[in-house]
DSSP file (Angstrom, degrees, kcal/mol; ACC not computed):
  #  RESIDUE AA STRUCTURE BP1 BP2  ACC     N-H-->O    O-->H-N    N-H-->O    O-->H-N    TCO  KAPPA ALPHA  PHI   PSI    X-CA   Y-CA   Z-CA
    1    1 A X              0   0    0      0, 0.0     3,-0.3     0, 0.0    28,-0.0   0.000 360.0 360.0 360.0 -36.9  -17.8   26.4  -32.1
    2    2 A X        +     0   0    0      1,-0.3     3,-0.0     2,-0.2     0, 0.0   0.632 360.0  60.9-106.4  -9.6  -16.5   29.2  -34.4
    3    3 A X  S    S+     0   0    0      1,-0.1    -1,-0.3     4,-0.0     0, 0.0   0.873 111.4  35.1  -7.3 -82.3  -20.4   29.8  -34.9
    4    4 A X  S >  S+     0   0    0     -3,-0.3     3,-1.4     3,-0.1     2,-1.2  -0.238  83.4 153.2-109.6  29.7  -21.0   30.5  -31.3
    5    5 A X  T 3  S+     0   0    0      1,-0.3     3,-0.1     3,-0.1    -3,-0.1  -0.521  70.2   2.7 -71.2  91.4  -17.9   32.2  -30.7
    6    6 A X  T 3  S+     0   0    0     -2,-1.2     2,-0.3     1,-0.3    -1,-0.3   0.708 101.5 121.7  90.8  34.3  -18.2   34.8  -27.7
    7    7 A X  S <  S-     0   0    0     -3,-1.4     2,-1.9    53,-0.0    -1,-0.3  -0.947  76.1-102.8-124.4 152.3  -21.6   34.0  -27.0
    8    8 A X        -     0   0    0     -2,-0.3    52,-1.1    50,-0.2     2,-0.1  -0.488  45.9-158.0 -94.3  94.0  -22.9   32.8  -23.9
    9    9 A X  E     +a   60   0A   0     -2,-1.9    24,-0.8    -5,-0.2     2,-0.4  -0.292  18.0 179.1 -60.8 119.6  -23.6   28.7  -24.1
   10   10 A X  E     -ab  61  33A   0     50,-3.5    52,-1.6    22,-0.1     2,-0.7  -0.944  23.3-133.0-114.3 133.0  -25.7   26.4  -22.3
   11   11 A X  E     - b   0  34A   0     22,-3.2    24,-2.2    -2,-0.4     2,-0.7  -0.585  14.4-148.6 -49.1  89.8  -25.9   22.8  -23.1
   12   12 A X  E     - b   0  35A   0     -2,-0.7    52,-1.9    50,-0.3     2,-0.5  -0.504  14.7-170.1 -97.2 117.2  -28.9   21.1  -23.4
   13   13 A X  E     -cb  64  36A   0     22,-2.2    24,-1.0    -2,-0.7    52,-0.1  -0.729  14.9-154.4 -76.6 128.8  -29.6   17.6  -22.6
   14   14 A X  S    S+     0   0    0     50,-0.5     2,-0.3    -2,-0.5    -1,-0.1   0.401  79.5   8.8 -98.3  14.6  -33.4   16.7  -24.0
   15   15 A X  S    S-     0   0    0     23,-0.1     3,-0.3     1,-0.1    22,-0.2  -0.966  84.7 -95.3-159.5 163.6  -33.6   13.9  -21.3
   16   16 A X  S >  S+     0   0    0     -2,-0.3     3,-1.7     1,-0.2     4,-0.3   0.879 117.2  56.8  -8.3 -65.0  -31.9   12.4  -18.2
   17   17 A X  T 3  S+     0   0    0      1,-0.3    -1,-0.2     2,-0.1     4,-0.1   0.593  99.3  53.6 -91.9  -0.5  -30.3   10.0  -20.1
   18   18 A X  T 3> S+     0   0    0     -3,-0.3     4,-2.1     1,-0.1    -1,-0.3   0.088  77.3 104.7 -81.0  15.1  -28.3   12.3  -22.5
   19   19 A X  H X> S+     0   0    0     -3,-1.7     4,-1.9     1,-0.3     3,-0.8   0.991  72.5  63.5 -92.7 -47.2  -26.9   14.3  -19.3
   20   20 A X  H 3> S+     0   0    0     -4,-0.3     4,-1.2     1,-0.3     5,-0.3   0.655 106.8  39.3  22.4 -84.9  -23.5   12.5  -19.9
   21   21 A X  H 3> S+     0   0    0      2,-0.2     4,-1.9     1,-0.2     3,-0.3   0.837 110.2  57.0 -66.1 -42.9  -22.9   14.0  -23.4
   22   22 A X  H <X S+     0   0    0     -4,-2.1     4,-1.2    -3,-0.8     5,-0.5   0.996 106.4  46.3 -62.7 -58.7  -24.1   17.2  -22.7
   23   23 A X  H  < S+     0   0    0     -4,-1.9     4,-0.4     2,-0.3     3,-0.3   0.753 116.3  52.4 -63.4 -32.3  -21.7   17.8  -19.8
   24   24 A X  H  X S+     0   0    0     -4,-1.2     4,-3.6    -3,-0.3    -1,-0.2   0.815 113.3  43.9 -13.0 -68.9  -18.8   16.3  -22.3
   25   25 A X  H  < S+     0   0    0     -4,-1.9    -2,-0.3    -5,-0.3    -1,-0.2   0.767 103.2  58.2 -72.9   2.4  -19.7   18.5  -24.8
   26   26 A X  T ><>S+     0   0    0     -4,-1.2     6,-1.7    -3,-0.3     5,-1.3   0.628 110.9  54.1-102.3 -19.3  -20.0   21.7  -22.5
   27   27 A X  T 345S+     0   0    0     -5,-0.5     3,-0.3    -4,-0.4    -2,-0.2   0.676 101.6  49.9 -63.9 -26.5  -16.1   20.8  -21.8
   28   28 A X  T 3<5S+     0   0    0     -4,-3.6    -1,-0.2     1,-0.3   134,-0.1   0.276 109.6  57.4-107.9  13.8  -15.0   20.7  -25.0
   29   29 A X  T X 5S-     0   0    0     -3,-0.7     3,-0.8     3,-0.1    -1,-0.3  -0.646 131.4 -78.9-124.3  61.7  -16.9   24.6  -25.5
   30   30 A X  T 3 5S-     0   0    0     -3,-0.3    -3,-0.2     1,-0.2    -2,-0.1   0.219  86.6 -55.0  71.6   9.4  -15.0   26.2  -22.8
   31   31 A X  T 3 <S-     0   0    0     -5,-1.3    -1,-0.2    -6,-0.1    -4,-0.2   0.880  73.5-168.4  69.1  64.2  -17.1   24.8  -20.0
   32   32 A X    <   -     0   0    0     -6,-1.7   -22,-0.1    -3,-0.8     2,-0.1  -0.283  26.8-101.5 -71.4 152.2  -19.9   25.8  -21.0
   33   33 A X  E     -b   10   0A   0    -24,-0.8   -22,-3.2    -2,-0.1     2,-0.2  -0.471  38.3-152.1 -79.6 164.9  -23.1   25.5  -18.4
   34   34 A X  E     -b   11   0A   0    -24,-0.3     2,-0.3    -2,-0.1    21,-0.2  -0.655  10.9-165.2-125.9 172.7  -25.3   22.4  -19.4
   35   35 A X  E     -b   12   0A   0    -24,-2.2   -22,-2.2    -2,-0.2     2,-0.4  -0.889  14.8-132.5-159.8 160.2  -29.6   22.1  -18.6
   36   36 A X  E     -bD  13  53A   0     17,-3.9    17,-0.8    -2,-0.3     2,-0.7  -0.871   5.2-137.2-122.8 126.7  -31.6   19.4  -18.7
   37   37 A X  E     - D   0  52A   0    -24,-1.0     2,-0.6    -2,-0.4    15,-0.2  -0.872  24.2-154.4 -97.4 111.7  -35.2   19.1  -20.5
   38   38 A X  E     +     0   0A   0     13,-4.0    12,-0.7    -2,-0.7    13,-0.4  -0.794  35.8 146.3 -90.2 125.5  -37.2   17.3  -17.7
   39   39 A X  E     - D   0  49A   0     -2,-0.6     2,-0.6    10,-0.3    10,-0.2  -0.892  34.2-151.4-140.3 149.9  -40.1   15.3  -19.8
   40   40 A X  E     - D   0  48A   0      8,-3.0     8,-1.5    -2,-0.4     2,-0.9  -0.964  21.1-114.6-154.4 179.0  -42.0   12.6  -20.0
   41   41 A X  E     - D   0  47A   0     -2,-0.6     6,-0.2     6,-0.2     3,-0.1  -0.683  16.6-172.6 -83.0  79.9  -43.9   10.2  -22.8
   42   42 A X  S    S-     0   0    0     -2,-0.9     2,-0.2     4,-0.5    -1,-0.1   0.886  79.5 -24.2 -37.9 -55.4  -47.7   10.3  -22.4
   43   43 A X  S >  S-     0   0    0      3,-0.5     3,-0.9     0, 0.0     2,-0.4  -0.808 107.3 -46.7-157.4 166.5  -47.9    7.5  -25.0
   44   44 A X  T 3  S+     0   0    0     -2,-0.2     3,-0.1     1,-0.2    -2,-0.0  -0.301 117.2  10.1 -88.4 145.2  -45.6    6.7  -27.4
   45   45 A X  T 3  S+     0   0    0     -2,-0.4     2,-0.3     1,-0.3    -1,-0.2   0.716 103.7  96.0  79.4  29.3  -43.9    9.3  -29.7
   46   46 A X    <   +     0   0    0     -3,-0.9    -4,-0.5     2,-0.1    -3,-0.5  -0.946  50.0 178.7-155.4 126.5  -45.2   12.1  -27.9
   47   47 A X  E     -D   41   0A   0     -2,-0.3     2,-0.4    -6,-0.2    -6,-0.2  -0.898   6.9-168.8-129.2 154.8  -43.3   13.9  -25.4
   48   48 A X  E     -D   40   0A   0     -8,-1.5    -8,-3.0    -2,-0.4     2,-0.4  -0.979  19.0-133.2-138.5 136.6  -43.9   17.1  -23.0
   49   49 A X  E     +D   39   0A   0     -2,-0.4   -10,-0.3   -10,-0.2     2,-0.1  -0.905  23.1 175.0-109.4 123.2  -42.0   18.6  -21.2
   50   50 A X  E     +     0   0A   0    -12,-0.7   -11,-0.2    -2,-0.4     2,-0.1  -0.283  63.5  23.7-130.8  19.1  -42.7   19.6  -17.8
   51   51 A X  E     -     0   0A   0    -13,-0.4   -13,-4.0    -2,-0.1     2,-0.7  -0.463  50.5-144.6 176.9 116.8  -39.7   21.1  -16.6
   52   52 A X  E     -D   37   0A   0    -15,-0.2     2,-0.4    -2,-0.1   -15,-0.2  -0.618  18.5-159.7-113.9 109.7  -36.5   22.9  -17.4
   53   53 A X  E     +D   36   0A   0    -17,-0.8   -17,-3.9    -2,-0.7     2,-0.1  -0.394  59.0  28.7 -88.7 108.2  -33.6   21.9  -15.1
   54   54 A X  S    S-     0   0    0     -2,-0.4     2,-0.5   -19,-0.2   -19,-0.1  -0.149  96.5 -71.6 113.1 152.3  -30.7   24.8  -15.2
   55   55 A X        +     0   0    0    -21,-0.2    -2,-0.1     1,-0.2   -22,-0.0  -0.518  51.4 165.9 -88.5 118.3  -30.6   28.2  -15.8
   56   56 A X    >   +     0   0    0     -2,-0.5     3,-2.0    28,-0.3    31,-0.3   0.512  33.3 122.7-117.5 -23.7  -31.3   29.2  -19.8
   57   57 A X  T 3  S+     0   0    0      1,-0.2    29,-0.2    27,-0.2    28,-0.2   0.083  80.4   2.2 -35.1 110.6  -31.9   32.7  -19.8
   58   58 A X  T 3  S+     0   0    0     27,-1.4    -1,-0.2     1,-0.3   -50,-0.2   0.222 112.2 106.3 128.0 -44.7  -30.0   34.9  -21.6
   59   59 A X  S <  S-     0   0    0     -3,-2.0    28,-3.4     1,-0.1    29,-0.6   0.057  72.1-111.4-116.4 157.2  -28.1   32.0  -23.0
   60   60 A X  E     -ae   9  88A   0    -52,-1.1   -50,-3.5    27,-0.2     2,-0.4  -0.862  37.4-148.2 -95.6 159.4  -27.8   29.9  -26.5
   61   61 A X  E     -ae  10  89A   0     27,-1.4    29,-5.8    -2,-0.5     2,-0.6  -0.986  18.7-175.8-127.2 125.3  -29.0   26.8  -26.0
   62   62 A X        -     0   0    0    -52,-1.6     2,-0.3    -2,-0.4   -50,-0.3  -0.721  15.4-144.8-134.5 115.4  -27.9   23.8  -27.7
   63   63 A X        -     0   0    0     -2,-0.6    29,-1.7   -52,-0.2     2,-0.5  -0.502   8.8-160.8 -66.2 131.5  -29.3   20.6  -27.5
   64   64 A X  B     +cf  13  92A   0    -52,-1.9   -50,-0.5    -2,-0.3     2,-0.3  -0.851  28.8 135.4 -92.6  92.7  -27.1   17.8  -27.6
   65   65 A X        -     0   0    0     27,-2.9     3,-0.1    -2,-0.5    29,-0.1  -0.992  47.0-127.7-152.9 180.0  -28.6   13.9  -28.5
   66   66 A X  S    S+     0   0    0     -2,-0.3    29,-1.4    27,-0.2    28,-1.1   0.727  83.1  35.5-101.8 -30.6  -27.8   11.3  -30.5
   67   67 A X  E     -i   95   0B   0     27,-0.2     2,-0.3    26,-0.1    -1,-0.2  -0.844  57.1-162.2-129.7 146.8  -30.8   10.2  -32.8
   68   68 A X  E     +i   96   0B   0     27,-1.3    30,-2.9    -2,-0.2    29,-1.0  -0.932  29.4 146.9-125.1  97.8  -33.4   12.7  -34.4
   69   69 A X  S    S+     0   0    0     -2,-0.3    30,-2.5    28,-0.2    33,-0.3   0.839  77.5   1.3-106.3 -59.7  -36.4   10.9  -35.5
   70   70 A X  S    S-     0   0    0     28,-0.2    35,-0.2    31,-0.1    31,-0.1   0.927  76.0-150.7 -73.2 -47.3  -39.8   12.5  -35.4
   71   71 A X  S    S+     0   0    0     34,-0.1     4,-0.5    35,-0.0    30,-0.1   0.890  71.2 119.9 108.4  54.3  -37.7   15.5  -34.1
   72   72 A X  S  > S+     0   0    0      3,-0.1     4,-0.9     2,-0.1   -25,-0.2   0.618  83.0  46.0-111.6 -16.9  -41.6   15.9  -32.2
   73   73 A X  H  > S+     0   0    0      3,-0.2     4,-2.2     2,-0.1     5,-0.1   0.989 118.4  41.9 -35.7 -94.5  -38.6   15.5  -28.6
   74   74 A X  H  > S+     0   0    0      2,-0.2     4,-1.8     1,-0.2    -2,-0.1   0.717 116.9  41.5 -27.4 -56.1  -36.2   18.0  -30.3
   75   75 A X  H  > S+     0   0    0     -4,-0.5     4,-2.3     2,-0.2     5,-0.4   0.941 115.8  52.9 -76.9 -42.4  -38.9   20.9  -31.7
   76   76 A X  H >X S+     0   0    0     -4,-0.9     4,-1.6     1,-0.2     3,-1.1   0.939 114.0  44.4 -39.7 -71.0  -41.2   20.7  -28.1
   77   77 A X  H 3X S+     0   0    0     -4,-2.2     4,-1.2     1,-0.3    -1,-0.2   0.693 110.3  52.2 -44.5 -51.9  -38.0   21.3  -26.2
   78   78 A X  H 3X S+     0   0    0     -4,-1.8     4,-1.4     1,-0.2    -1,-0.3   0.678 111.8  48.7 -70.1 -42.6  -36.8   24.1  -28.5
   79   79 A X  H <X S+     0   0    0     -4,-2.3     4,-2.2    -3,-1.1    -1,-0.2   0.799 110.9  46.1 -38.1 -61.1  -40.0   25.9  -28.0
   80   80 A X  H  < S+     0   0    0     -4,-1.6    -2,-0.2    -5,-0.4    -3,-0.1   0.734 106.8  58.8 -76.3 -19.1  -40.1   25.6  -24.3
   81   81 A X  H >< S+     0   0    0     -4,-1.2     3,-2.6     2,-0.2     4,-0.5   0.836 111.3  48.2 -83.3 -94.8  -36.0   26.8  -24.1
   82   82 A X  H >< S+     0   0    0     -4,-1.4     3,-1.4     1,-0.3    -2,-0.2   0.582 110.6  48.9 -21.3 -35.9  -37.5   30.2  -26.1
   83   83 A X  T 3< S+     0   0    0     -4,-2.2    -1,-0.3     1,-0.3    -2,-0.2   0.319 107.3  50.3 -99.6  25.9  -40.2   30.5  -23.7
   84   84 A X  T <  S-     0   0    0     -3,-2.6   -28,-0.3     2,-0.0    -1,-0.3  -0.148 129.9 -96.9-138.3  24.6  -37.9   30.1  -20.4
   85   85 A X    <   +     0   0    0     -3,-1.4   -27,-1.4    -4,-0.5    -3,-0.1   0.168  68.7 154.7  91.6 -13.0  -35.8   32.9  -22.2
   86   86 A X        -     0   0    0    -29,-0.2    -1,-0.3    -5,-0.2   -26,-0.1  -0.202  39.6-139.4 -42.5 130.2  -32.7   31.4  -24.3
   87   87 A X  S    S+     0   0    0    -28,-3.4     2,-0.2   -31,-0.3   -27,-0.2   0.878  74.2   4.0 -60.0 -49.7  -31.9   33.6  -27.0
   88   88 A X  E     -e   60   0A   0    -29,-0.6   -27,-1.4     2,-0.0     2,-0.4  -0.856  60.9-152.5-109.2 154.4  -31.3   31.1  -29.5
   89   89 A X  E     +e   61   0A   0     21,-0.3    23,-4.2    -2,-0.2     2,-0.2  -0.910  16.2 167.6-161.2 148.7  -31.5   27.7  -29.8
   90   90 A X        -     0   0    0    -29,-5.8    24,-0.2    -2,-0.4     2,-0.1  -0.948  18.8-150.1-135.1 103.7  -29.5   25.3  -32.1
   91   91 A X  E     - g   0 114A   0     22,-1.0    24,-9.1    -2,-0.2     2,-0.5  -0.410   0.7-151.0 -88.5 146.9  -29.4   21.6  -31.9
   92   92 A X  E     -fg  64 115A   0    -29,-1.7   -27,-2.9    22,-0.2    24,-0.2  -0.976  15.2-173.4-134.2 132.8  -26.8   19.2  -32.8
   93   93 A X        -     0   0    0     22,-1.8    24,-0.3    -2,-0.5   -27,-0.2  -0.741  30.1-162.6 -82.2 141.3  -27.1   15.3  -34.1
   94   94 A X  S    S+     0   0    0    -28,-1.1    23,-1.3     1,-0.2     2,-0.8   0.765  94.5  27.7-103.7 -51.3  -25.2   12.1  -34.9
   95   95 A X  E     -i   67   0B   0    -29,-1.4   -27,-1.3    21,-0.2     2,-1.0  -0.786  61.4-164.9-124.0 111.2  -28.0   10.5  -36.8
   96   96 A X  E     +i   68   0B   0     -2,-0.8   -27,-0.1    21,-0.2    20,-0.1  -0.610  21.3 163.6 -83.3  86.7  -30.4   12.5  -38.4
   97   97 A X        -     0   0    0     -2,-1.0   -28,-0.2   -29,-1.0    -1,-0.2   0.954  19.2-176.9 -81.6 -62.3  -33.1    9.6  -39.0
   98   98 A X        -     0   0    0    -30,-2.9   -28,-0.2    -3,-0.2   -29,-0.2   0.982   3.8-179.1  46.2  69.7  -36.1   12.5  -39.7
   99   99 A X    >>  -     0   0    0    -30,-2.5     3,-2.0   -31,-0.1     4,-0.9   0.039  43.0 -44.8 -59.0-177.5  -39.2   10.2  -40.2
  100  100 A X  T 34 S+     0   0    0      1,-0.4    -1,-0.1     2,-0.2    -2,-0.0  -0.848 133.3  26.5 -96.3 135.5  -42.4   12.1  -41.0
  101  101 A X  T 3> S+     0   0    0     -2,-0.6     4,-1.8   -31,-0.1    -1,-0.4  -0.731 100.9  94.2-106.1  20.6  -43.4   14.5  -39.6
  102  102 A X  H <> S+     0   0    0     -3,-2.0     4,-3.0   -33,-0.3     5,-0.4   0.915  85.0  48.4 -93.1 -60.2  -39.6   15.5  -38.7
  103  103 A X  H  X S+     0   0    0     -4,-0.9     4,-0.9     1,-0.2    -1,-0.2   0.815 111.5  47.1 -53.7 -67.2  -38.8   17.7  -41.7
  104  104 A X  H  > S+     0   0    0      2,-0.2     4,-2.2     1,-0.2     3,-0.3   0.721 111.7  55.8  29.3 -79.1  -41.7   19.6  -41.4
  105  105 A X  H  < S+     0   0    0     -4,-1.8    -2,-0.2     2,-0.2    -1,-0.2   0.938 108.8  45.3   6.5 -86.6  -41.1   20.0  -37.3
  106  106 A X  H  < S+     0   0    0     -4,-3.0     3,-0.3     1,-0.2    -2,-0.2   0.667 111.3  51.7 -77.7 -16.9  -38.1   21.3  -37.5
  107  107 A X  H  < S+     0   0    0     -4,-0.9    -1,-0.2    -5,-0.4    -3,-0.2   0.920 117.2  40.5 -72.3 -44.3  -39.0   23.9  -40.5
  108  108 A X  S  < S+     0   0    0     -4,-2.2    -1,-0.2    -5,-0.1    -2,-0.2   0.104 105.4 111.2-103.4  29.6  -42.0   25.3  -38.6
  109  109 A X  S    S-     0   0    0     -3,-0.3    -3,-0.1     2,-0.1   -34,-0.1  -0.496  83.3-116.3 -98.0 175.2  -39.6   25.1  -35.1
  110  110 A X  S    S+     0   0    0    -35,-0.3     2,-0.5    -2,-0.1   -21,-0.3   0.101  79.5 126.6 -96.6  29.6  -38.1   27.9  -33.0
  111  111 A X        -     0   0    0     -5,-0.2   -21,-0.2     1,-0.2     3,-0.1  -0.693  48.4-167.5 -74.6 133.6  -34.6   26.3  -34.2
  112  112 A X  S    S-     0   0    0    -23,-4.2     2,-0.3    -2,-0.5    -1,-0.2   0.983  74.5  -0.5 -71.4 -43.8  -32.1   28.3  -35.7
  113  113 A X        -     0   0    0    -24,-0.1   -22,-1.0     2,-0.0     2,-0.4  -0.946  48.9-161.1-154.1 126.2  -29.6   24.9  -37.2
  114  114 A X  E     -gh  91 131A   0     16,-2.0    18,-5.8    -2,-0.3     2,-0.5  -0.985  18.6-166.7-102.5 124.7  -30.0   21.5  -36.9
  115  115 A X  E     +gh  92 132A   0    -24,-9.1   -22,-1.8    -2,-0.4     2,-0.3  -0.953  14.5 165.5-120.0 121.2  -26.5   19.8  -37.6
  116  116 A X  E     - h   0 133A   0     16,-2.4    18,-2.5    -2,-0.5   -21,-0.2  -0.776  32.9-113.0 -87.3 153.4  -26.3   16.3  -38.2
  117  117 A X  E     - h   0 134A   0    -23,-1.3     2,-0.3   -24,-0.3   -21,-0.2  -0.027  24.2-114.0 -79.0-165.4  -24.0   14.1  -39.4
  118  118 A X  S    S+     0   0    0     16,-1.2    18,-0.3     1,-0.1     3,-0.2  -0.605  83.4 108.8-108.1  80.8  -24.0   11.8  -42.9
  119  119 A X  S    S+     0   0    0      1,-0.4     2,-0.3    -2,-0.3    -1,-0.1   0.588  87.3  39.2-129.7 -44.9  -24.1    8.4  -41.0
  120  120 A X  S    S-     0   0    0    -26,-0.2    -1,-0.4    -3,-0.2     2,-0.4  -0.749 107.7-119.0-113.1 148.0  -28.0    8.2  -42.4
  121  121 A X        -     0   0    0     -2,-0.3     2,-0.7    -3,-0.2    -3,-0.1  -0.850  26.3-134.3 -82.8 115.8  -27.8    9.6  -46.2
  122  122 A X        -     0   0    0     -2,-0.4     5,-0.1     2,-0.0   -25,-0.1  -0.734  22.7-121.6 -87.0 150.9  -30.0   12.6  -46.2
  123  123 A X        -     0   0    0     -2,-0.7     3,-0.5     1,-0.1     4,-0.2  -0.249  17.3-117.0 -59.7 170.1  -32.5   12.8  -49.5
  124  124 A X  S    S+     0   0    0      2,-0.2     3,-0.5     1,-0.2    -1,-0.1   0.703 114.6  54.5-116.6 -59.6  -32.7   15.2  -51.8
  125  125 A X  S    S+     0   0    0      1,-0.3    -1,-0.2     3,-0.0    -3,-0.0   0.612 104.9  51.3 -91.6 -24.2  -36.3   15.9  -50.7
  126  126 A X  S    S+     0   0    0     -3,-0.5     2,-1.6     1,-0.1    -1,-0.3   0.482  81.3 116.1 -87.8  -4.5  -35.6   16.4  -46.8
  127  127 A X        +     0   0    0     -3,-0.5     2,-0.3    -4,-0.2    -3,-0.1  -0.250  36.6 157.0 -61.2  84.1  -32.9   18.9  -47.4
  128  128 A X    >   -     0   0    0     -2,-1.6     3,-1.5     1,-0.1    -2,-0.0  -0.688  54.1-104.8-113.0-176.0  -33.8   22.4  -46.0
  129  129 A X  T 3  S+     0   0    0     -2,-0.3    -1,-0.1     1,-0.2    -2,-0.0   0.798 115.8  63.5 -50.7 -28.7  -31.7   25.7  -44.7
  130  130 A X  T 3  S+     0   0    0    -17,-0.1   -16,-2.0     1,-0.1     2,-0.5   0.876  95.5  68.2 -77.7 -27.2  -32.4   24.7  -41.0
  131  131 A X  E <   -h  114   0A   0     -3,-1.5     2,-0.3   -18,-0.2   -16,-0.2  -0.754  62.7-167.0 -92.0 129.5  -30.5   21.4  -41.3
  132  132 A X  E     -h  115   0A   0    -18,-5.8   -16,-2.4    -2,-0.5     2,-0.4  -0.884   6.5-154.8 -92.7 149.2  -26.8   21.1  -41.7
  133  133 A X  E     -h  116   0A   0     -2,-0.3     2,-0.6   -18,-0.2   -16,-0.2  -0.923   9.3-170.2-125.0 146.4  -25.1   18.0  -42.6
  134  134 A X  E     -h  117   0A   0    -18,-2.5   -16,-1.2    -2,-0.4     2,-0.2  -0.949  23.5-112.7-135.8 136.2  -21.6   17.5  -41.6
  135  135 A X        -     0   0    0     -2,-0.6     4,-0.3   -18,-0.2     3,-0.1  -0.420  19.5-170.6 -74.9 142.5  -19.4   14.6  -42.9
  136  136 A X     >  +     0   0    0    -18,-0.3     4,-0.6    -2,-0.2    -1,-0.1   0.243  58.9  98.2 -93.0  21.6  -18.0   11.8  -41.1
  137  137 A X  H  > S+     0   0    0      1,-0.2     4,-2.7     2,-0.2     5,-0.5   0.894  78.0  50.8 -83.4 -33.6  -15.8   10.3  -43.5
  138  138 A X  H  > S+     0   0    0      1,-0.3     4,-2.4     2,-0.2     5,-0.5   0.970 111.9  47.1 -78.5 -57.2  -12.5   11.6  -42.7
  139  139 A X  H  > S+     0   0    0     -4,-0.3     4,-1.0     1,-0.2     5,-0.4   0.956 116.8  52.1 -49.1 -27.0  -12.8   10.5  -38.5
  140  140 A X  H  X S+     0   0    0     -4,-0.6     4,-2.1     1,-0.2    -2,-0.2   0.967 111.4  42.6 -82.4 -24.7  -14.1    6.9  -40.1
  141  141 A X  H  X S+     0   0    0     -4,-2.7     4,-1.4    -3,-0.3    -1,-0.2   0.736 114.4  52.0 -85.2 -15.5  -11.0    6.6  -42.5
  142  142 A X  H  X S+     0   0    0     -4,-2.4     4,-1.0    -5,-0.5     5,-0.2   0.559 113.6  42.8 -94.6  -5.9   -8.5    7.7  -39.7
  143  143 A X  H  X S+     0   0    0     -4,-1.0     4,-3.8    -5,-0.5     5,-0.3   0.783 114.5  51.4-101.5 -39.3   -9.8    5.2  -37.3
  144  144 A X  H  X S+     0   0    0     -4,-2.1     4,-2.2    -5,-0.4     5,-0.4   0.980 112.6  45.5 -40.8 -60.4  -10.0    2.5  -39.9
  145  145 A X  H  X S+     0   0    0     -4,-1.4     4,-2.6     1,-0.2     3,-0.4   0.879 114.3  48.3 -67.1 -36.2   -6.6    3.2  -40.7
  146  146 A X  H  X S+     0   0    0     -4,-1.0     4,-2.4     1,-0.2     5,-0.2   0.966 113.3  58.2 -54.4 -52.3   -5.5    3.3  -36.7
  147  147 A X  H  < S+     0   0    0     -4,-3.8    -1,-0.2    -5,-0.2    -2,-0.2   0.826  98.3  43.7  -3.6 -73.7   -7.1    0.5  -36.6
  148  148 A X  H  < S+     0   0    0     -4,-2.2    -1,-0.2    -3,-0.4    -2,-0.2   0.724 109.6  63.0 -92.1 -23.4   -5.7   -1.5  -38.8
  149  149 A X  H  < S-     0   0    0     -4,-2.6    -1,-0.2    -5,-0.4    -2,-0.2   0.614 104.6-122.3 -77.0  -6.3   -1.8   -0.1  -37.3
  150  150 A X     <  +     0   0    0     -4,-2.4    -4,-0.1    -5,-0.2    -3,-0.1  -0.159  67.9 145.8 111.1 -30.8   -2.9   -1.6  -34.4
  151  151 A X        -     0   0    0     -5,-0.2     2,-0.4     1,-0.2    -1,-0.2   0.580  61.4 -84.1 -95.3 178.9   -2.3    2.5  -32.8
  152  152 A X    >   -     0   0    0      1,-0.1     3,-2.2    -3,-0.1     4,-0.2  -0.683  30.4-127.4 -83.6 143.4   -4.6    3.8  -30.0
  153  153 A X  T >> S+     0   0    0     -2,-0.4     4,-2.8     1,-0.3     3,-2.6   0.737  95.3  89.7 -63.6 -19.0   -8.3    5.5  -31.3
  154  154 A X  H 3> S+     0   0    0      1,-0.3     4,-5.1     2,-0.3    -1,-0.3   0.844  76.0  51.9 -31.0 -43.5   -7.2    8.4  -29.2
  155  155 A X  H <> S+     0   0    0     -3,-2.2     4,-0.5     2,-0.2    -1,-0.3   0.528 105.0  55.1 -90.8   9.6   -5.5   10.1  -31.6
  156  156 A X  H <> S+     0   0    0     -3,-2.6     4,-0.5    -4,-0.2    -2,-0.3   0.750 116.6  43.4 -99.1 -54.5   -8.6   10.0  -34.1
  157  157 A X  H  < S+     0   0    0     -4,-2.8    -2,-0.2     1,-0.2    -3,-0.2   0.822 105.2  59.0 -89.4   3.3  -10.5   11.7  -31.1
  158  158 A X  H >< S+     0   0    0     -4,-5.1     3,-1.8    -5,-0.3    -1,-0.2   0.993  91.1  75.3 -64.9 -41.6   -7.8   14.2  -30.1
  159  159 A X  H 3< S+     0   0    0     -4,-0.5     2,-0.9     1,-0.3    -2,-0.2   0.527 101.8  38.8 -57.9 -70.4   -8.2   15.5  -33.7
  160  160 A X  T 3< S+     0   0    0     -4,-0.5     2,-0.3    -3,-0.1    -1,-0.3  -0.339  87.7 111.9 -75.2  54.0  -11.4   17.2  -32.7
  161  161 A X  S <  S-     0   0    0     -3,-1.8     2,-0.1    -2,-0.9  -133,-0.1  -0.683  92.1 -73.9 -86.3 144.7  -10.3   18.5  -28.8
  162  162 A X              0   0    0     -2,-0.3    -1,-0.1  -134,-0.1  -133,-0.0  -0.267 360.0 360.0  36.5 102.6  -10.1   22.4  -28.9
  163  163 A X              0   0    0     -2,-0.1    -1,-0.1    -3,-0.1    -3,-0.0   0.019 360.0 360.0 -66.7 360.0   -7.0   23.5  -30.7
């Protein structure tokens, strides 16, 4: 957020079935507008995409999803947002899986930041400047601990609402 701070965000869904999170996550960025990567799967592990649903021009774009594995989804997408005029575009993970060819992808992609979380350990050997990894221990010992007071998980996800 403090990143993209005064800049004008849209929220990218790389599928359908992410449109859910995106529109979440364009709520909790000021209500940010969200777009949709319409695509589809020739064979598998190859995607194109054939259509981008919502206005990106202008705009940063960050794609929103949940798993990055060949990140061959993620860099297509990222490509095709530059060429339909998004200024930037920055993508954001919970589990950065980054099989081969992923690392590699995402180096030679038109991404500024990939941020992922450390829910998968990355190696040593996949580390470059384009990914960030951002920890999850603190939310996972404050729900354990709600947890285990019986209290509601709410208050582990208000601690990252908007201040």
């Amino acid at each position: 957020r403090d990143k993209l701070n005064g800049k004008e965000i849209v929220i990218v869904s790389p599928d359908h079935g992410g449109v859910t999170r995106a529109r979440k996550m364009a709520q909790f960025l000021d209500n940010s507008t969200i777009a949709i990567i319409d695509k589809r799967r020739p064979k598998p592990n190859v995607a194109e995409v054939m259509n981008i649903i919502g206005d990106v021009s202008g705009k940063v774009a960050v794609i929103i999803d949940d798993i990055v594995d060949t990140a061959g989804t993620l860099t297509i997408a990222a490509g095709a947002l530059k060429k339909a005029g998004a200024i930037e575009v920055y993508a954001a993970a919970t589990h950065g899986i980054l099989s081969n060819p992923a690392i590699e992808r995402i180096a030679n992609s038109d991404l500024i930041e990939l941020v992922i979380t450390d829910s998968i350990p990355l190696p040593p050997e996949k580390q470059i400047d384009k990914i960030k990894v951002l920890s999850v221990a603190n939310m996972l010992a404050k729900a354990i601990e709600y947890i285990q007071k019986g209290s509601s998980m709410n208050v582990v996800y208000d601690m990252y609402k908007k201040k």
